[in-house]
C-alpha positions in Angstrom: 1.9 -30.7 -1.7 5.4 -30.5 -3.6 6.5 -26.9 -3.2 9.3 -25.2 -4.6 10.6 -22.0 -3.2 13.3 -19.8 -5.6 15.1 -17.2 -3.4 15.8 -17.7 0.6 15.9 -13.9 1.3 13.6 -12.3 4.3 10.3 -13.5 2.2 11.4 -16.4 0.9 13.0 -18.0 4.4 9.9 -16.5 5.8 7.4 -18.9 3.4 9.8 -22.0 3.9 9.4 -21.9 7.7 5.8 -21.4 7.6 4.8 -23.8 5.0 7.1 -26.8 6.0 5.4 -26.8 9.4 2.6 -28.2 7.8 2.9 -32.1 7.1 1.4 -32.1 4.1 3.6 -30.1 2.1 7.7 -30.8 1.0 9.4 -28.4 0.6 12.5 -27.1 -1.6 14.6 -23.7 -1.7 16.7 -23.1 -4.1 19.4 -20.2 -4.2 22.4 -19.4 -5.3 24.2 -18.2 -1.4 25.2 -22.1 -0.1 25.4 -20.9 3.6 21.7 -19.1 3.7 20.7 -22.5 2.6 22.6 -24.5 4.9 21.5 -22.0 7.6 17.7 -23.0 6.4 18.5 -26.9 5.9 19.6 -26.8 9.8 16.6 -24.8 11.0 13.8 -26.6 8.7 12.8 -30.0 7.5 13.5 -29.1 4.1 15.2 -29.7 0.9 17.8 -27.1 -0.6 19.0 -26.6 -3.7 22.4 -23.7 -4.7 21.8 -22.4 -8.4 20.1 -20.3 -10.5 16.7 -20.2 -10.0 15.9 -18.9 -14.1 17.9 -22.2 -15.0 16.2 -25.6 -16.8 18.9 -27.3 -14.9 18.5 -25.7 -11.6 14.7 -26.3 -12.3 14.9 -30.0 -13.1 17.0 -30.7 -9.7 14.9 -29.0 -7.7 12.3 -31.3 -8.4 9.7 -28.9 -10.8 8.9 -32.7 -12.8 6.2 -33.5 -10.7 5.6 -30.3 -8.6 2.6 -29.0 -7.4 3.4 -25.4 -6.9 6.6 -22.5 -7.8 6.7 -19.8 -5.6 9.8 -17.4 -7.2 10.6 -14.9 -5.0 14.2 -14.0 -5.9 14.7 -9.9 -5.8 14.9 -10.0 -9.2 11.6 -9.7 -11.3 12.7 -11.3 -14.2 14.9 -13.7 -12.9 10.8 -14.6 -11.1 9.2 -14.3 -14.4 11.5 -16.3 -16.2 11.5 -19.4 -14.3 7.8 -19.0 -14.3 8.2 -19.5 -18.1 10.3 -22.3 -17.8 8.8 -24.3 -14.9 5.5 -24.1 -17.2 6.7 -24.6 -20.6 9.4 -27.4 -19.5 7.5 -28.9 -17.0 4.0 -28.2 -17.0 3.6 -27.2 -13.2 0.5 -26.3 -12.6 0.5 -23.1 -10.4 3.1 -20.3 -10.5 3.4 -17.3 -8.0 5.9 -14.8 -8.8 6.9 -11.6 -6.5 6.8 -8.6 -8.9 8.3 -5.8 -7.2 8.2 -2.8 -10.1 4.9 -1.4 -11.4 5.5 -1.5 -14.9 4.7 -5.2 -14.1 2.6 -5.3 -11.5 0.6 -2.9 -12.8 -0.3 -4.7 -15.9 -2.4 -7.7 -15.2 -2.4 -8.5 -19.2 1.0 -9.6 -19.4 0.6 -12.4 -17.0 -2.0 -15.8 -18.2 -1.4 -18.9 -19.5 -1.0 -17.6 -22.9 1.0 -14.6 -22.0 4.0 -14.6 -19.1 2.6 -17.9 -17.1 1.7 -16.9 -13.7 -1.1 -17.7 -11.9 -0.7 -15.1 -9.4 1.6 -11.7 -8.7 2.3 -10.5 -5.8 4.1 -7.5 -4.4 5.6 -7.3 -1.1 5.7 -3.9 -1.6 1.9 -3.3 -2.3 0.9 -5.7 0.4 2.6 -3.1 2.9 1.1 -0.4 1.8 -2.7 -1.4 2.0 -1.9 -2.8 5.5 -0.7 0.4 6.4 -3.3 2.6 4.6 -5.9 0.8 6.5 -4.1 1.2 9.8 -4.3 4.7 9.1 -8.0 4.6 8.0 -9.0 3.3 11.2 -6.3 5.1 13.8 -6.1 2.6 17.3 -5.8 -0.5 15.1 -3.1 -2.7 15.5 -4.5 -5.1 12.6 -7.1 -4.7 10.0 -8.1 -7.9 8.1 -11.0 -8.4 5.2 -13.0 -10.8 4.0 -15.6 -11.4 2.0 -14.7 -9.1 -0.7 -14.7 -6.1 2.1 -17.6 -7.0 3.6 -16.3 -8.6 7.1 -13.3 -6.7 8.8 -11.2 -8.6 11.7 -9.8 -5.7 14.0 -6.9 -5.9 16.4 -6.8 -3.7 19.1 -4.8 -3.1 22.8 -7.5 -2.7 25.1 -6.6 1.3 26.7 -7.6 3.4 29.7 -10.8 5.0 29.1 -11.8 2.8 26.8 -15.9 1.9 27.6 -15.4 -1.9 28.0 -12.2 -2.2 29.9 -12.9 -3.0 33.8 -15.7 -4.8 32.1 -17.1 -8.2 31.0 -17.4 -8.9 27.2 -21.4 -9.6 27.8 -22.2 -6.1 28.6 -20.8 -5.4 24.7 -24.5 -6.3 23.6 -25.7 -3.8 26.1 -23.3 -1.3 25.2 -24.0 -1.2 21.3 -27.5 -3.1 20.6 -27.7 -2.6 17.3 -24.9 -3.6 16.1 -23.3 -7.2 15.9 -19.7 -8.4 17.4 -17.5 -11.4 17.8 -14.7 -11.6 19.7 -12.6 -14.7 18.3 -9.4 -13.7 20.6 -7.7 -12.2 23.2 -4.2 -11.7 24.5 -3.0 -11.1 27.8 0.5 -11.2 28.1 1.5 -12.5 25.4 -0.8 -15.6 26.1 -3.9 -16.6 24.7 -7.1 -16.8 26.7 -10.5 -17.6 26.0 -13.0 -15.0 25.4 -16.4 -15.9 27.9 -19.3 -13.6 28.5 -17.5 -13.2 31.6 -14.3 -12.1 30.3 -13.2 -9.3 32.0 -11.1 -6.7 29.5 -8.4 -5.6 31.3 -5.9 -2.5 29.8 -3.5 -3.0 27.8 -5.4 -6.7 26.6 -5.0 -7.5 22.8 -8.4 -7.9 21.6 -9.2 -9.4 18.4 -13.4 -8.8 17.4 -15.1 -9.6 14.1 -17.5 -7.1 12.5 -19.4 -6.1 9.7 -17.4 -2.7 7.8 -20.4 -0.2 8.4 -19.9 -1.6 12.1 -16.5 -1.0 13.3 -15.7 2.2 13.7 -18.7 2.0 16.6 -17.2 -1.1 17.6 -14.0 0.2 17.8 -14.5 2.6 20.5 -15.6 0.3 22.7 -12.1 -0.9 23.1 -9.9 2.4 23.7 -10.8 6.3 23.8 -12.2 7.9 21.0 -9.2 8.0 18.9 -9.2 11.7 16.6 -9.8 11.0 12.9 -6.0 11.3 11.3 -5.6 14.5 8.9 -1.4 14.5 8.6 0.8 11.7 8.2 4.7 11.8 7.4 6.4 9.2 5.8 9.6 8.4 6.1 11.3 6.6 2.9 10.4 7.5 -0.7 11.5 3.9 -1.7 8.4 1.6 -3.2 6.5 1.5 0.1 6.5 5.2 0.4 5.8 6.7 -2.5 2.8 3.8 -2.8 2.0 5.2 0.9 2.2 8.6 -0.2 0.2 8.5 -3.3 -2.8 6.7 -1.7 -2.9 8.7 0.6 -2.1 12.3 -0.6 -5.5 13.2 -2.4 -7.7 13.2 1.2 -4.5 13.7 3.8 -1.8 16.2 4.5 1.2 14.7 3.5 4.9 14.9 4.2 7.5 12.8 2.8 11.3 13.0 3.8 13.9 11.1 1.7 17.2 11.4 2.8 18.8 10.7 -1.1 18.4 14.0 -3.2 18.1 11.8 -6.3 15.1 9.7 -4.9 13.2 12.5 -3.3 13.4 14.6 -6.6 12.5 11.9 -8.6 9.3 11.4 -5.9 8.4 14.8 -6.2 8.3 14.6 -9.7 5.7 11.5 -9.5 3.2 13.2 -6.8 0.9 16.1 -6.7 -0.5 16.6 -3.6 3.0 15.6 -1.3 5.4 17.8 0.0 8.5 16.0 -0.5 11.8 16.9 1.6 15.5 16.1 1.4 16.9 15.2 4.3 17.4 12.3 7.6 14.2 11.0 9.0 16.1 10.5 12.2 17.4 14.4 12.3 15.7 16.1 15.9 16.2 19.1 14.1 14.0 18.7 10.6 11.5 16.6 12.7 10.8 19.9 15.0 10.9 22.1 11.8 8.4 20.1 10.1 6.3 20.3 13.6 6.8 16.5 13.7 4.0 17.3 17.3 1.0 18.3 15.2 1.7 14.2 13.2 -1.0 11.8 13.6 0.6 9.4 12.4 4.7 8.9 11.1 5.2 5.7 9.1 9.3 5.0 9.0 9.5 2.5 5.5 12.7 2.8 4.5 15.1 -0.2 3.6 17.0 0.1 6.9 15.3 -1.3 9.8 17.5 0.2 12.1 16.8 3.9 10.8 13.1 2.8 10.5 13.0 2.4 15.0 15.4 5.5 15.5 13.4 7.6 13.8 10.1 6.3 14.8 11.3 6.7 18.4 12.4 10.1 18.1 9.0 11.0 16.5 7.0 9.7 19.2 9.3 11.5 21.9 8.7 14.4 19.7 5.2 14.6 20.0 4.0 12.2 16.8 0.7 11.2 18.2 0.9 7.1 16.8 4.1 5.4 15.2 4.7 2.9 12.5 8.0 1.0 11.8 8.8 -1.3 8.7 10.9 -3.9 11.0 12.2 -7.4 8.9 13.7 -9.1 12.0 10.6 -10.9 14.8 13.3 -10.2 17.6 12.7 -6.4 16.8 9.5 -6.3 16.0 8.4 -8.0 20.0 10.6 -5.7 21.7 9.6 -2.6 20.1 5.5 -2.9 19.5 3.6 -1.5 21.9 6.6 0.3 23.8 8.3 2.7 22.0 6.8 1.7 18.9 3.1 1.7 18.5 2.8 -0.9 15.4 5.6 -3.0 13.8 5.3 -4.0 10.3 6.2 -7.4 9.1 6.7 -7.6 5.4 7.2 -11.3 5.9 4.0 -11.9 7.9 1.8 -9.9 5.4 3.4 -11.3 2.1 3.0 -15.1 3.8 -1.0 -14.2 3.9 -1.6 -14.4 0.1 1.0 -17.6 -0.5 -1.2 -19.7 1.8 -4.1 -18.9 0.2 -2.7 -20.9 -2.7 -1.0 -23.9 -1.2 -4.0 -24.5 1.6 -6.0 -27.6 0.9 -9.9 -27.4 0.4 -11.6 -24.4 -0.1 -9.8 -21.7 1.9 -9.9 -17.9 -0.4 -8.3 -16.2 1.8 -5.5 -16.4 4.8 -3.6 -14.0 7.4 -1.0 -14.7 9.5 -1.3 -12.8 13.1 1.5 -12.7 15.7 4.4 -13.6 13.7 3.2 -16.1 12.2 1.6 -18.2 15.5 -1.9 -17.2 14.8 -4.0 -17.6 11.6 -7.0 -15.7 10.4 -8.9 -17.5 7.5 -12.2 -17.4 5.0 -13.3 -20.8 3.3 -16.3 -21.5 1.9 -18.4 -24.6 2.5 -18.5 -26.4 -0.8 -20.9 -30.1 -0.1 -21.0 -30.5 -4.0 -23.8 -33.5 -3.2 -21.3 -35.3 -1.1 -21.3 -35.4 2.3 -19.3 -32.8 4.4 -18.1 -32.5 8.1 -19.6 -28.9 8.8 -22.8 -28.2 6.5 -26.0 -28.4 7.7 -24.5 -28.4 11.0 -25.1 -25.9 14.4 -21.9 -24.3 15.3 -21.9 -25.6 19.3 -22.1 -29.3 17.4 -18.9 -28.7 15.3 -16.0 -30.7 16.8 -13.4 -27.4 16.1 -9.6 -27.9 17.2 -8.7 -26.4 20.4 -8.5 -22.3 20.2 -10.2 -22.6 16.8 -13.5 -19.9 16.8 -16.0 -19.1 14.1 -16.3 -15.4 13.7 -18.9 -14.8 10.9 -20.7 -16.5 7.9 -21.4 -14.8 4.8 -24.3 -16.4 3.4 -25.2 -14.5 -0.2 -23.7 -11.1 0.7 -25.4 -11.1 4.0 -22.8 -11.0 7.0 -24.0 -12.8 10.0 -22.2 -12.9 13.5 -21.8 -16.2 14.3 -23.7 -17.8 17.4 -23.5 -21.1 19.2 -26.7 -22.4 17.6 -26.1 -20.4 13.7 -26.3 -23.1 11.2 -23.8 -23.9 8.3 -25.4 -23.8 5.2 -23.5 -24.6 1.7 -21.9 -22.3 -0.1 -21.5 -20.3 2.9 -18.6 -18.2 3.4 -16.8 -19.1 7.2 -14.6 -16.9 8.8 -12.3 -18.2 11.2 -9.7 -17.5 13.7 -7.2 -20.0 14.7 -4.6 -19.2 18.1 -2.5 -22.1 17.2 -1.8 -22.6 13.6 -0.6 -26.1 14.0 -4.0 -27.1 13.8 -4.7 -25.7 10.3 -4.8 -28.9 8.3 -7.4 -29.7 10.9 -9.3 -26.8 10.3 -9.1 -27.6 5.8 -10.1 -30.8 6.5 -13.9 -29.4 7.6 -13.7 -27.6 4.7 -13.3 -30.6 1.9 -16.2 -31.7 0.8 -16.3 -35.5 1.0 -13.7 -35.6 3.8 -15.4 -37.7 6.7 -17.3 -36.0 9.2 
């Protein structure tokens, strides 16, 4: 696939390196800073080009003739919608992403078609983060929480804890444990490292379990893996920027918020657009407003600012304080693996989330829906068996007589809004919806090709 990239900030760089690992795709950045894209040309096997990404010109040499896809993620929204415009208009290129950052875009779906503004799909960074976060918070211990199926299927991380009912124990007392209710466990780190989950897996504290459930299941699940964690009542956000006030507003009408904004313009301006909030002026980071504000009685603080740095000093000092479970907004992976799980309960990766919905749109065959896991080295997907009267690798096929790539596991089928837990002797059926988890993402293409109906088996 011919892929263009406009902007080689933290989300742009971020999609180059993941989507020209895969062999199938060439890629192009274009920007209009010559050493971030020399920086990128000597990291990635990639093709840069320095101009202006709303320019015909800039357009043409980047290759947009003949190009499959346009991802614009410049900082600028209408620099993003305007090359959108021209890539389609110019050059006919069949499918546009823009990143829309402001809501008086993004939250109007009608401006963007093929006879409006043409792109195929918006996407916000910004709004990404905040329903990855609001559904860390709606299920507290969670170190991930993935969907599928429309809602319907939820992929859980969690660190395996003392006290927890299954650790000291093997996985195949789970059944025994819960009866009722169906589980998969795809993965498990130890370490760091990857290991096969067996019926005689022994969870061990502090593992990284990764399990597969249907939503009315997990919260029972869930405590399988740690203590019973307390349901979360008051949160306090730091950062009234576009993540926090999202945060905040979601959040407000069934939670005790705070939300502390250091710039007096900003956090009036905040106040002004939320009801239920109590908005405060002042530094995050500041021992002394974090005791005032009884920082102790927190269940969760959520540091989003802009500034990474201020995001893990004030996340640390909450938890010191007494914050009961931390959040940081971190850009940089070197950060992010030396902070989560120490000082830091959960790092968030704008880059990792954002990456999720871009590969949904550049994978081959029928894959509706992606997430990259552990920066990036791990892949969570949903695609749907489509056999169209040709033959195809996977349907009609048991599970234990798939030939899978290595560390490849099949969590659950949906098969007409019924969620099934997959088994070694479940049978693909068309039209099925697969859900997968992949430790190694360098055997995705592997993975599409099951999915392509036609492709041999």
């Amino acid at each position: 696939m011919k892929i263009i990239i406009l902007g080689a900030g933290q989300v742009g760089s971020s999609a180059a390196q993941q989507l020209a690992r895969e062999q199938a795709n060439d890629v192009t950045v274009v920007d209009t800073r010559d050493d971030v894209l020399r920086d990128l040309q000597d990291r990635l096997d990639i093709r840069t080009v320095s101009g202006n990404a709303a320019h015909p010109s800039t357009l043409l040499a980047a290759g947009s003739r003949g190009a499959d896809l346009l991802v614009a993620l410049t900082s600028s929204d209408e620099v993003n919608m305007v090359a959108c415009q021209i890539a389609w208009t110019l050059f006919r290129t069949p499918t546009k992403i823009a990143r829309i950052r402001s809501g008086d875009y993004y939250g109007r779906p009608e401006l963007f078609g093929e006879n409006t503004i043409p792109v195929d799909l918006a996407i916000s960074p910004e709004q990404l983060v905040t329903d990855h976060v609001e559904r860390l918070i709606r299920y507290p211990g969670a170190l991930q929480v993935l969907e599928f199926a429309e809602g319907r299927v939820l992929l859980v991380g969690m660190r395996a804890l003392k006290g927890g009912k299954l650790v000291g124990h093997q996985l195949q007392v789970l059944r025994a444990h819960i009866p009722n209710t169906e589980v998969r466990v795809p993965a498990i780190y130890r370490g760091g490292r990857s290991i096969r989950p067996e019926g005689g897996t022994t969870i061990e504290e502090h593992d990284e379990v990764f399990f597969v459930a249907a939503r009315e299941d997990m919260r029972l699940v869930m405590k399988e893996f740690s203590s019973e964690e307390a349901s979360v009542r008051r949160v306090v956000i730091a950062g009234a920027g576009n993540i926090g006030l999202r945060l905040a507003r979601a959040l407000e009408d069934r939670l005790r918020v705070k939300l502390i904004e250091r710039n007096p313009d900003t956090a009036r301006r905040a106040a002004e657009r939320l009801r239920n909030t109590l908005v405060l002026t002042g530094n995050a980071a500041d021992e002394e407003l974090l005791l005032e504000e009884n920082i102790d009685d927190a269940d969760v603080f959520a540091a989003v600012t802009n500034a990474e740095e201020a995001n893990i000093l004030s996340a640390m000092l909450a938890k010191r304080l007494g914050a009961r479970r931390v959040m940081a907004l971190i850009n940089k992976p070197s950060y992010s693996e030396l902070m989560e799980g120490g000082p830091i309960d959960i790092a968030i990766s704008p880059q990792t989330i954002t990456i999720g919905a871009l590969l949904e749109h550049v994978r081959r065959g029928d894959v509706v829906r992606v997430h990259s896991l552990r920066r990036g080295a791990a892949e969570a997907m949903e695609a749907i068996v489509h056999a169209d009267g040709r033959s195809s690798p996977i349907a009609g096929k048991r599970i234990d007589a798939i030939d899978l790539p290595e560390g490849t596991t099949i969590g659950a089928v949906v098969r007409g809004g019924r969620v099934l837990m997959a088994h070694h002797d479940t049978i693909i059926e068309a039209e099925d919806h697969v859900i997968l988890f992949l430790t190694d993402r360098r055997h995705v293409e592997d993975v599409g090709r099951l999915f392509q109906a036609g492709a041999p088996a």
